[in-house]
N, C-alpha and C positions, 0 to 999 in steps of 0.2 A: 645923137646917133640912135639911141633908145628909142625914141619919136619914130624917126625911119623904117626900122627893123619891126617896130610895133603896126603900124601901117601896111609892112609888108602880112604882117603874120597875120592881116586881118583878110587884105588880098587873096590871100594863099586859103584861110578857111572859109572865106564865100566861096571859093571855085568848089572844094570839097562840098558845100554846102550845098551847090548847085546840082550835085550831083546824088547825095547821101542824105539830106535831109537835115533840120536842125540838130545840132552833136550833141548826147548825151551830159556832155558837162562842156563847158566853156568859161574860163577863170585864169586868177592870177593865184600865183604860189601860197598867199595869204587866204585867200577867199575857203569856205569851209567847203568842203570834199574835193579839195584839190588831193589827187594823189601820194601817200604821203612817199613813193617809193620813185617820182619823177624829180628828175631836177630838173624844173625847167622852169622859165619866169611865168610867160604865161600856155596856156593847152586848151587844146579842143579835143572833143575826143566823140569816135563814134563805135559804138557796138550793135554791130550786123552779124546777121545769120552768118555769115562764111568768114567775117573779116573785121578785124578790130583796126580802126584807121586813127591817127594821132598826129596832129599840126602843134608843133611843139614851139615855143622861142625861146634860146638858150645864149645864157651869158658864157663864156667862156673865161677867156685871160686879156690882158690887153694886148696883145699878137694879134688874139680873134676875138674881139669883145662880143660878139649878137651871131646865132647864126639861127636859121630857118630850118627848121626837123622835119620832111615827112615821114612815116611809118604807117608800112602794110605788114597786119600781122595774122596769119592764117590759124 
């Protein structure tokens, strides 16, 4: 399932990409300047003049093990 979710969350930050340019950081939880204040497995992130954007993939519980994050943040 991990595989899947991970594929998608690659999906999801080429579309942002396509639009915002290569992300600021892009990384897993482990990789050095991963956020230490995110939880989340892996992140993309972009810091724009107006707008900080964040494609997140996040483990949950097993109820919801993986899910897909966007964030616009002004």
């Amino acid at each position: 399932m991990l595989t899947e979710f991970s594929r998608k969350f690659e999906e999801v930050t080429a579309e942002v990409r396509s639009t915002r340019g290569d992300p600021a950081f892009i990384g897993k939880y482990d990789d050095g300047g991963f956020p230490v204040d995110c939880d989340a497995v892996m992140l993309a992130s972009w810091s724009l003049s107006d707008l900080h954007v964040m494609v997140a993939l996040k483990h949950e519980d097993q109820g919801l093990p993986f899910r897909i994050v966007l964030k616009l943040l002004q």
